[in-house]
N, CA, C, O and CB atoms as a CASP TS submission, in Angstrom:
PFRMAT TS
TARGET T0000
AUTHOR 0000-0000-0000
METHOD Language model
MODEL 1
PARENT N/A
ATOM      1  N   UNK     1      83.699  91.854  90.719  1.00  0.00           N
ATOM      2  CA  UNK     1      84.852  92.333  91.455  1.00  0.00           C
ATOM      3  C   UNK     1      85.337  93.634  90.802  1.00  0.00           C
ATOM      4  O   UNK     1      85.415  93.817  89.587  1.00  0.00           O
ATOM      5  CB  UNK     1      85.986  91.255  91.486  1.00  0.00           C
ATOM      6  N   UNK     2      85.736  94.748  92.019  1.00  0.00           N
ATOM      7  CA  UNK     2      86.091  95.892  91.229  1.00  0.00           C
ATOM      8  C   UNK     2      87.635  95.902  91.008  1.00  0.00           C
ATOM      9  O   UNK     2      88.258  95.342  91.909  1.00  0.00           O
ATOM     10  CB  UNK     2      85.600  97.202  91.927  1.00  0.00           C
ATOM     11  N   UNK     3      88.397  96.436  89.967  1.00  0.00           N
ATOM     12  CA  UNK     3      89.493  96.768  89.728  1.00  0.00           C
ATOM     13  C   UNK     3      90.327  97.783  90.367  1.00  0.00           C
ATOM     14  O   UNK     3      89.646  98.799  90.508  1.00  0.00           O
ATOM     15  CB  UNK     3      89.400  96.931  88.760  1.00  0.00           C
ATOM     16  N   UNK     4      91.271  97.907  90.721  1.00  0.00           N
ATOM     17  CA  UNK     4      92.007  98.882  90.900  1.00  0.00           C
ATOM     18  C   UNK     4      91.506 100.472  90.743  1.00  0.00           C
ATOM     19  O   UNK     4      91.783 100.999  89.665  1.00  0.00           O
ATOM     20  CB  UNK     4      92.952  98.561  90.119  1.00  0.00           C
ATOM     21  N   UNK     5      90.956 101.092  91.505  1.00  0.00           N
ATOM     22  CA  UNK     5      91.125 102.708  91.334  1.00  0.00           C
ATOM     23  C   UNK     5      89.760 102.839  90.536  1.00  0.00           C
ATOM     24  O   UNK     5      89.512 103.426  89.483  1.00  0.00           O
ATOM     25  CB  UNK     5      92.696 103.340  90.371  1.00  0.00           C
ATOM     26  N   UNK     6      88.957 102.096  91.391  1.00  0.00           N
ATOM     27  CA  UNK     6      87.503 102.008  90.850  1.00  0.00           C
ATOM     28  C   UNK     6      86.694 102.119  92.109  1.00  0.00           C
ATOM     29  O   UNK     6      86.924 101.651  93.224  1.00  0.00           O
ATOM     30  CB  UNK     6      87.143 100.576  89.998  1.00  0.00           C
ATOM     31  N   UNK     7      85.327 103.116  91.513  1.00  0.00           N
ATOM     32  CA  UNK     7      84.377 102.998  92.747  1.00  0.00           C
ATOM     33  C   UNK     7      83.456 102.943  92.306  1.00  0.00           C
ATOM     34  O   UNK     7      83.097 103.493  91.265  1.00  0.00           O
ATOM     35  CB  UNK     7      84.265 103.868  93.719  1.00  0.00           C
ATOM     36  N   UNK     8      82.534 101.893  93.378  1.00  0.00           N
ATOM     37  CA  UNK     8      80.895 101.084  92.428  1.00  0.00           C
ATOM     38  C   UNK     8      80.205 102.259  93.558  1.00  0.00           C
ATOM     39  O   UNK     8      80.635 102.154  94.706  1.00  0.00           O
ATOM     40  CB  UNK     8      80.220  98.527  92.725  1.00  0.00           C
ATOM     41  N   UNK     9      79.065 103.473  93.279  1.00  0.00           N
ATOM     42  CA  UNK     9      78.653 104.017  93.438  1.00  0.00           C
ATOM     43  C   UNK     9      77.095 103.364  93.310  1.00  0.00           C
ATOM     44  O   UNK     9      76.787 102.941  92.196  1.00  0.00           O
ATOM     45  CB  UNK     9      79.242 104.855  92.945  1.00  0.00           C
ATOM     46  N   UNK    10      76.007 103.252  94.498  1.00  0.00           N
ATOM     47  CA  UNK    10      74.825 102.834  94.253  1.00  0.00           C
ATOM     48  C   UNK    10      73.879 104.160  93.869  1.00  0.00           C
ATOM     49  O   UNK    10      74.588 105.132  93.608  1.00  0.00           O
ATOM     50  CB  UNK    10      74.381 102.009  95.466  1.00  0.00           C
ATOM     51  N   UNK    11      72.507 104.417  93.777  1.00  0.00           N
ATOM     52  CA  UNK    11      71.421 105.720  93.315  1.00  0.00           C
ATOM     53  C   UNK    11      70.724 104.780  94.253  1.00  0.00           C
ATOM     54  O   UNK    11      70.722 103.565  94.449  1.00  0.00           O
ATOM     55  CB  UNK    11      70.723 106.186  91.421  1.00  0.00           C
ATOM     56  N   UNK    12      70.118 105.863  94.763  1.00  0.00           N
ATOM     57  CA  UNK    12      68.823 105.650  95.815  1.00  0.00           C
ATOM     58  C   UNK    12      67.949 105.489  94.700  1.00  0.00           C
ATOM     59  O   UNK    12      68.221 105.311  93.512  1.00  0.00           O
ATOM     60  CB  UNK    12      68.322 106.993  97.001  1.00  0.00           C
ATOM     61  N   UNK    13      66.339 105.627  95.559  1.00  0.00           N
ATOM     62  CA  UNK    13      65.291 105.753  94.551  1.00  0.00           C
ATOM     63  C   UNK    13      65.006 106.521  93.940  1.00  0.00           C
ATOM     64  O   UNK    13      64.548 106.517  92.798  1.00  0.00           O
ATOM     65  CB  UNK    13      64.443 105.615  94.756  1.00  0.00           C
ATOM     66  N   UNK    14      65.326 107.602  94.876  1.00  0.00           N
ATOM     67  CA  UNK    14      65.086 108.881  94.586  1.00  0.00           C
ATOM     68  C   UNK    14      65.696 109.812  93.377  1.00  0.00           C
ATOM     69  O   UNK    14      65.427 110.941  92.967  1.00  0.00           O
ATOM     70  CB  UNK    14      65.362 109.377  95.659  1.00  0.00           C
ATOM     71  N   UNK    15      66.430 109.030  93.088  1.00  0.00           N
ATOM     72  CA  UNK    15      68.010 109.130  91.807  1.00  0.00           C
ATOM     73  C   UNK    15      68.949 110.034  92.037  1.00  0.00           C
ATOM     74  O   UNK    15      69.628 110.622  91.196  1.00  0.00           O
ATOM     75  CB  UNK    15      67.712 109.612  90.177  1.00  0.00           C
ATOM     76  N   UNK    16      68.993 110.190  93.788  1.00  0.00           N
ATOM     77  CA  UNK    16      70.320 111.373  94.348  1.00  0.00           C
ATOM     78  C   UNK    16      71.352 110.268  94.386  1.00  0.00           C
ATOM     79  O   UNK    16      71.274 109.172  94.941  1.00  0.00           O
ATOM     80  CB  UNK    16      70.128 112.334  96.210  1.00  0.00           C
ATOM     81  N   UNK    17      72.299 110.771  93.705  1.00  0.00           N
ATOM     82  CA  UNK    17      73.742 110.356  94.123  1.00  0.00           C
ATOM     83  C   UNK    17      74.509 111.344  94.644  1.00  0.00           C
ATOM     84  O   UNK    17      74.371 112.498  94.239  1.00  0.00           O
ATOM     85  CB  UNK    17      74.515 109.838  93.061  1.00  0.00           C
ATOM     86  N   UNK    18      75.518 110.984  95.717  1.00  0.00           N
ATOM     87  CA  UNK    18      76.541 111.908  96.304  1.00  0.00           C
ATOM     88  C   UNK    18      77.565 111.123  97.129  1.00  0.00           C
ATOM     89  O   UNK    18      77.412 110.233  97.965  1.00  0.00           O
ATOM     90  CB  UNK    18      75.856 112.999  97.211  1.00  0.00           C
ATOM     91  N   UNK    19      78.168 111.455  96.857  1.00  0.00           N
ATOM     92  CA  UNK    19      79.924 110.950  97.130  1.00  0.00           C
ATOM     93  C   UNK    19      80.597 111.845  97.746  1.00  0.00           C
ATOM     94  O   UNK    19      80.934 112.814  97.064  1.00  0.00           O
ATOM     95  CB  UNK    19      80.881 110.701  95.839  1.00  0.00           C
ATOM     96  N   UNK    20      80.944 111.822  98.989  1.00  0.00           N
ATOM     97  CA  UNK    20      81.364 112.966  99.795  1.00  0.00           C
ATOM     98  C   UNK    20      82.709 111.911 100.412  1.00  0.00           C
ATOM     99  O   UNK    20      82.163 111.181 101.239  1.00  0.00           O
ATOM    100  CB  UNK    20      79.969 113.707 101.075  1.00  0.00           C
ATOM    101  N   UNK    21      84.001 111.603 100.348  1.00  0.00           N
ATOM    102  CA  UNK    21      84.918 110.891 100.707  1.00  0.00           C
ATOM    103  C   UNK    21      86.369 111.421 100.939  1.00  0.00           C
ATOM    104  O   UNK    21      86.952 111.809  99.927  1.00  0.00           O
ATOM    105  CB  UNK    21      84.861 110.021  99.901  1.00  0.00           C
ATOM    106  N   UNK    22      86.903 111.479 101.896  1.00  0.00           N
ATOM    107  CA  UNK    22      88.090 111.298 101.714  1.00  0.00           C
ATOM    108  C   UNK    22      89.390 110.050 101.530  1.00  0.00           C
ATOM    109  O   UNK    22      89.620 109.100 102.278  1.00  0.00           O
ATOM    110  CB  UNK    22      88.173 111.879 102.435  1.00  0.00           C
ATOM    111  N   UNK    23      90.094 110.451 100.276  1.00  0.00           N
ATOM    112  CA  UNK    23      90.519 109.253  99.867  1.00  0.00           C
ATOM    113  C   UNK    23      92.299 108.923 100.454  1.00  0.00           C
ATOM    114  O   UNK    23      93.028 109.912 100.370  1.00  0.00           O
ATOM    115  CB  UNK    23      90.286 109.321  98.155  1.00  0.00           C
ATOM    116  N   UNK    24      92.812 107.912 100.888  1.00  0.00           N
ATOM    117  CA  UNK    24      94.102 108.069 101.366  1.00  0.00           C
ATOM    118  C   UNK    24      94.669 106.945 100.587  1.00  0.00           C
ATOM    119  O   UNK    24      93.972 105.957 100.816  1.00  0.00           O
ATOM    120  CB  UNK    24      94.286 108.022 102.956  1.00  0.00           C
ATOM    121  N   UNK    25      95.616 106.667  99.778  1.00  0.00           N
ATOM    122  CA  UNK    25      96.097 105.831  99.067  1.00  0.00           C
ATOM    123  C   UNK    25      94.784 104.868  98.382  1.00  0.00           C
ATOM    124  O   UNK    25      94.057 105.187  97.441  1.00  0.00           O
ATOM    125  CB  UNK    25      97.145 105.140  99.944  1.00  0.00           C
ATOM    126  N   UNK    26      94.757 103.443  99.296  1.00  0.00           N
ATOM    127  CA  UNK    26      93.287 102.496  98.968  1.00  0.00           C
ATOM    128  C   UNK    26      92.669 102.548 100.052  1.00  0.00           C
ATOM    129  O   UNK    26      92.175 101.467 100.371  1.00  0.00           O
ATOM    130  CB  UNK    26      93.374 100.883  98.580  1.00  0.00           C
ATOM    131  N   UNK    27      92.438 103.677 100.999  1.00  0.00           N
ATOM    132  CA  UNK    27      91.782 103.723 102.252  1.00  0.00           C
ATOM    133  C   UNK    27      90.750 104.685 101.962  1.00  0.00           C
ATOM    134  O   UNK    27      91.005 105.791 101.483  1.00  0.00           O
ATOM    135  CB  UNK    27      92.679 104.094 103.462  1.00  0.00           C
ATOM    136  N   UNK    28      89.645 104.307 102.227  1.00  0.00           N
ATOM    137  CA  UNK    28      88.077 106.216 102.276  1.00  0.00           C
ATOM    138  C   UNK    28      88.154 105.861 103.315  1.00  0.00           C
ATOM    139  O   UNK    28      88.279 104.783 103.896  1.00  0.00           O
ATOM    140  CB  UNK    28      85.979 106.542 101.503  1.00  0.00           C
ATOM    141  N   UNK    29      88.006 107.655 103.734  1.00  0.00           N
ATOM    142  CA  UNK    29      87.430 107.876 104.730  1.00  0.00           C
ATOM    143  C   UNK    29      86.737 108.949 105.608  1.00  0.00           C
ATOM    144  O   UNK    29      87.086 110.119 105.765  1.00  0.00           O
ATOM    145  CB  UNK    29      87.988 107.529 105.091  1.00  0.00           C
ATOM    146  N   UNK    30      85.537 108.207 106.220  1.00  0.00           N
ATOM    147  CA  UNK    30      84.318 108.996 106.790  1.00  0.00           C
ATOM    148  C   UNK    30      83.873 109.797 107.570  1.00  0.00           C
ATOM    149  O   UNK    30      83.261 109.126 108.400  1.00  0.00           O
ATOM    150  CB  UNK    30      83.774 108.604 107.056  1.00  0.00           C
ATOM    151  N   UNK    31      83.783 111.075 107.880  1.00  0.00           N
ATOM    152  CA  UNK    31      83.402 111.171 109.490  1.00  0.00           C
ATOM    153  C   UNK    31      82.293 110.480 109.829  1.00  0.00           C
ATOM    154  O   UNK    31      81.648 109.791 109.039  1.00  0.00           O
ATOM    155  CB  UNK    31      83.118 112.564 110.006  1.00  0.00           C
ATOM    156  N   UNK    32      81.914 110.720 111.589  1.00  0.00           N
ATOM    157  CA  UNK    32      81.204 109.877 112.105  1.00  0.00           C
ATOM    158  C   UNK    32      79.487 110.178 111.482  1.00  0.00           C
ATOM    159  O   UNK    32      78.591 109.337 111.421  1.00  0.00           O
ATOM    160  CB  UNK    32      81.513 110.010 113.701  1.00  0.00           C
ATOM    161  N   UNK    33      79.433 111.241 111.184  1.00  0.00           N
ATOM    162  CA  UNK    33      78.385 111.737 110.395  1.00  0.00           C
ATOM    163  C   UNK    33      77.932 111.117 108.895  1.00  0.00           C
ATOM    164  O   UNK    33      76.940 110.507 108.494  1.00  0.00           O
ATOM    165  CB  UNK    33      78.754 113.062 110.247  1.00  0.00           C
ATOM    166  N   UNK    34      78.942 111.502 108.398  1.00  0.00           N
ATOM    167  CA  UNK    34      78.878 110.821 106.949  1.00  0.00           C
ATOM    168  C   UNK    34      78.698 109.186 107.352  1.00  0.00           C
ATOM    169  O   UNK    34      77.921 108.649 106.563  1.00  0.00           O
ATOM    170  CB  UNK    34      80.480 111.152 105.919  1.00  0.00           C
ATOM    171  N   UNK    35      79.091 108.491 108.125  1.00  0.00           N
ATOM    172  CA  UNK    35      78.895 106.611 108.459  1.00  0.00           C
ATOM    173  C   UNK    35      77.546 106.317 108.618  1.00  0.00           C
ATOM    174  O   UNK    35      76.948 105.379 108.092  1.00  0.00           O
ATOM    175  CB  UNK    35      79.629 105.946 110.007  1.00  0.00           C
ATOM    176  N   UNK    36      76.824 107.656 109.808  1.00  0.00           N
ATOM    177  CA  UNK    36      75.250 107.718 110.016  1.00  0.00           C
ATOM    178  C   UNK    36      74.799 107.651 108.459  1.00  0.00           C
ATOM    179  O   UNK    36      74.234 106.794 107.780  1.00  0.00           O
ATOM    180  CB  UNK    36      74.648 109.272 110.897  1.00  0.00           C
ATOM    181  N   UNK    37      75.324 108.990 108.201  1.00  0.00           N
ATOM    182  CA  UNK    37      73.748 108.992 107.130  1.00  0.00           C
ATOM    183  C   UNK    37      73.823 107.828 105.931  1.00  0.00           C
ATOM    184  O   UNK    37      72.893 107.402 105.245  1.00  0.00           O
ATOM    185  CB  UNK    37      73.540 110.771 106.101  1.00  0.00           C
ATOM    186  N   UNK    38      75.143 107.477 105.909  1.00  0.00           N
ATOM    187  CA  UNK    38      75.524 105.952 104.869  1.00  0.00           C
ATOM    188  C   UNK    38      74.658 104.693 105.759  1.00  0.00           C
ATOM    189  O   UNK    38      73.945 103.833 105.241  1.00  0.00           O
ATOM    190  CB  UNK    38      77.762 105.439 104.847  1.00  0.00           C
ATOM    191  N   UNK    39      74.858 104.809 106.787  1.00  0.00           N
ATOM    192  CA  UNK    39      74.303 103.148 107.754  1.00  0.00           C
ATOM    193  C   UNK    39      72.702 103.293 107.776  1.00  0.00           C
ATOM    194  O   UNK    39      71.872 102.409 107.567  1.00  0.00           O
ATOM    195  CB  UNK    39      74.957 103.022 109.886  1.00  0.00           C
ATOM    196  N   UNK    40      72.462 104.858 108.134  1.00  0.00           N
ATOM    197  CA  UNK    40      70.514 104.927 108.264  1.00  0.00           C
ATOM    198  C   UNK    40      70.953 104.837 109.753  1.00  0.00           C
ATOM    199  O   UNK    40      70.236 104.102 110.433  1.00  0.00           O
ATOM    200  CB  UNK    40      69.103 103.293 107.447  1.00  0.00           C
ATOM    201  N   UNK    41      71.810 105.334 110.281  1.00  0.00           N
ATOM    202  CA  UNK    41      71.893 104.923 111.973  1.00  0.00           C
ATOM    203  C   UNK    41      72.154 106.477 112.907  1.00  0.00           C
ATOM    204  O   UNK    41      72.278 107.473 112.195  1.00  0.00           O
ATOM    205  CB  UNK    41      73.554 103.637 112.291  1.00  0.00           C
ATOM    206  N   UNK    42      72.209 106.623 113.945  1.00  0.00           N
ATOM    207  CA  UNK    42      72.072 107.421 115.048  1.00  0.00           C
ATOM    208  C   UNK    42      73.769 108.093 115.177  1.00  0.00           C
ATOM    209  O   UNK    42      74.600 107.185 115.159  1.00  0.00           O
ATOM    210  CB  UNK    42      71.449 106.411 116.447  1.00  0.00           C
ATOM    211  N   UNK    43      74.330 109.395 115.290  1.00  0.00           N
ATOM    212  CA  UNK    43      75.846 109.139 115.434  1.00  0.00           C
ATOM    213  C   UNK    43      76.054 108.315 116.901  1.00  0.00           C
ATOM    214  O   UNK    43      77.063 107.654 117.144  1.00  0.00           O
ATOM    215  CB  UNK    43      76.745 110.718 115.421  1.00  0.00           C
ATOM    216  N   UNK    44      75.442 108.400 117.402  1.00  0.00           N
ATOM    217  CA  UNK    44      75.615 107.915 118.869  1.00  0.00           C
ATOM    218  C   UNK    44      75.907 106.324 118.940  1.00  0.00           C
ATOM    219  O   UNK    44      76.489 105.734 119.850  1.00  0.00           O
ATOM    220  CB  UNK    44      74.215 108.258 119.744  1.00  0.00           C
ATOM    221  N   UNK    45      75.257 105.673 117.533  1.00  0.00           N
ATOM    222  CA  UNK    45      75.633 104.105 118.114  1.00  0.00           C
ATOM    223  C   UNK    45      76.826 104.187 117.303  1.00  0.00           C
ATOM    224  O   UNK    45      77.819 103.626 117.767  1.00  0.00           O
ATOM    225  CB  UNK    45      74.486 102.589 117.775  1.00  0.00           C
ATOM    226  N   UNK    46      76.988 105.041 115.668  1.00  0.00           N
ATOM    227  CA  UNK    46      78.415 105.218 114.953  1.00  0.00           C
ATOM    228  C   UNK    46      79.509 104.958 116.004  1.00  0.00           C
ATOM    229  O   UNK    46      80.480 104.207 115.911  1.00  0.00           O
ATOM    230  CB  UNK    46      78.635 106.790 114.308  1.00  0.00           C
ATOM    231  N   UNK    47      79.098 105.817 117.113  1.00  0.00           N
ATOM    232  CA  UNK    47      80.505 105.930 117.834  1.00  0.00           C
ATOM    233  C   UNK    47      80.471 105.368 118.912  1.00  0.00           C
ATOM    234  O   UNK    47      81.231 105.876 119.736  1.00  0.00           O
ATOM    235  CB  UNK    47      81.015 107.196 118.121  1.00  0.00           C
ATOM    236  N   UNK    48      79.630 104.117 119.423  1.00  0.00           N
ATOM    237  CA  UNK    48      79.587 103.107 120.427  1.00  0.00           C
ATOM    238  C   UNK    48      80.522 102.009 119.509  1.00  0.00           C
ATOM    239  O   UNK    48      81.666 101.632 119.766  1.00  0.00           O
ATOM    240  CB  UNK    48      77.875 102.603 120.917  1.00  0.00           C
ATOM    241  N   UNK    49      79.522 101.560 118.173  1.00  0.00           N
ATOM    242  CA  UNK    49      80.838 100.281 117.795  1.00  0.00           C
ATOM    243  C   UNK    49      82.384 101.068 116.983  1.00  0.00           C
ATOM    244  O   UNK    49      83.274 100.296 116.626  1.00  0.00           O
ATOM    245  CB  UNK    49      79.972  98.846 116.265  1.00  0.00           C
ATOM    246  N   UNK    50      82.529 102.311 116.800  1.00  0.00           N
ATOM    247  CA  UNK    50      84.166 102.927 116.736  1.00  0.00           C
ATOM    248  C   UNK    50      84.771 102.601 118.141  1.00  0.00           C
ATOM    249  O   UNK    50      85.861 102.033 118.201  1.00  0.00           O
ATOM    250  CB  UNK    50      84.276 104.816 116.466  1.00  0.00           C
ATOM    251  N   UNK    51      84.001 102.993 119.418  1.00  0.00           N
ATOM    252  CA  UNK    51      84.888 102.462 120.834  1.00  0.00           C
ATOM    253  C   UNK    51      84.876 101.134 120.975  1.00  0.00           C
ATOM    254  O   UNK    51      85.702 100.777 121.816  1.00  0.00           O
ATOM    255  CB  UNK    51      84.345 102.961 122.252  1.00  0.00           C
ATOM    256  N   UNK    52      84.064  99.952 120.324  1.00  0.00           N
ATOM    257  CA  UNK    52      83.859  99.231 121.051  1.00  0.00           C
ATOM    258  C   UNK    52      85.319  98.559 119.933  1.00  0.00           C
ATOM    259  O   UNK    52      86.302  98.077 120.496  1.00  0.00           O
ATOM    260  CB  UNK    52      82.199  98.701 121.376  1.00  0.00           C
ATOM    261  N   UNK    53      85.265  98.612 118.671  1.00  0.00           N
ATOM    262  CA  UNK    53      86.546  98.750 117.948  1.00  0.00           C
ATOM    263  C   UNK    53      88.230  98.909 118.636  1.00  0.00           C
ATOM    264  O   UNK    53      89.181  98.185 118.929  1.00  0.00           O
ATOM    265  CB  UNK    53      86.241  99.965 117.182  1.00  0.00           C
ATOM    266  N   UNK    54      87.898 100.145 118.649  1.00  0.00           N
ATOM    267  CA  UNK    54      89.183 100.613 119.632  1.00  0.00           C
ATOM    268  C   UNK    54      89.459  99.564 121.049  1.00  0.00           C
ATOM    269  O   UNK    54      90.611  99.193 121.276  1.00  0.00           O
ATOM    270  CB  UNK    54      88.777 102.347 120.286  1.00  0.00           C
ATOM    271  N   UNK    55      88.343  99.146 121.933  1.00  0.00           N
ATOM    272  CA  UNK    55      88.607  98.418 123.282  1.00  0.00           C
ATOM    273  C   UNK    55      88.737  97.452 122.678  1.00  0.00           C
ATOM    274  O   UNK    55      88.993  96.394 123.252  1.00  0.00           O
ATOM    275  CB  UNK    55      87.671  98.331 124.469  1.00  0.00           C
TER
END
């Protein structure tokens, strides 16, 4: 379990790390871009389950 004002950061294989976040009190947050390239997914479905969220 992480503590307070802590972030568990994973390394690919490749040994790139990068942390690109915006932080709001205890909230990050992503654009729909940055969610793709974090998920391995398409922006297009990113922003099918953000609407399907919202409905």
């Amino acid at each position: 379990m992480l503590k307070n004002n802590q972030i568990q950061i994973f390394q690919s294989v490749d040994g790139v790390v990068r942390l690109d976040a915006s932080l709001d009190h205890e909230t990050v947050w992503l654009s729909q871009a940055q969610m793709s390239e974090l998920f391995g997914r398409e922006r297009s479905v990113i922003t099918k389950h953000i609407n399907s969220i919202f409905n």
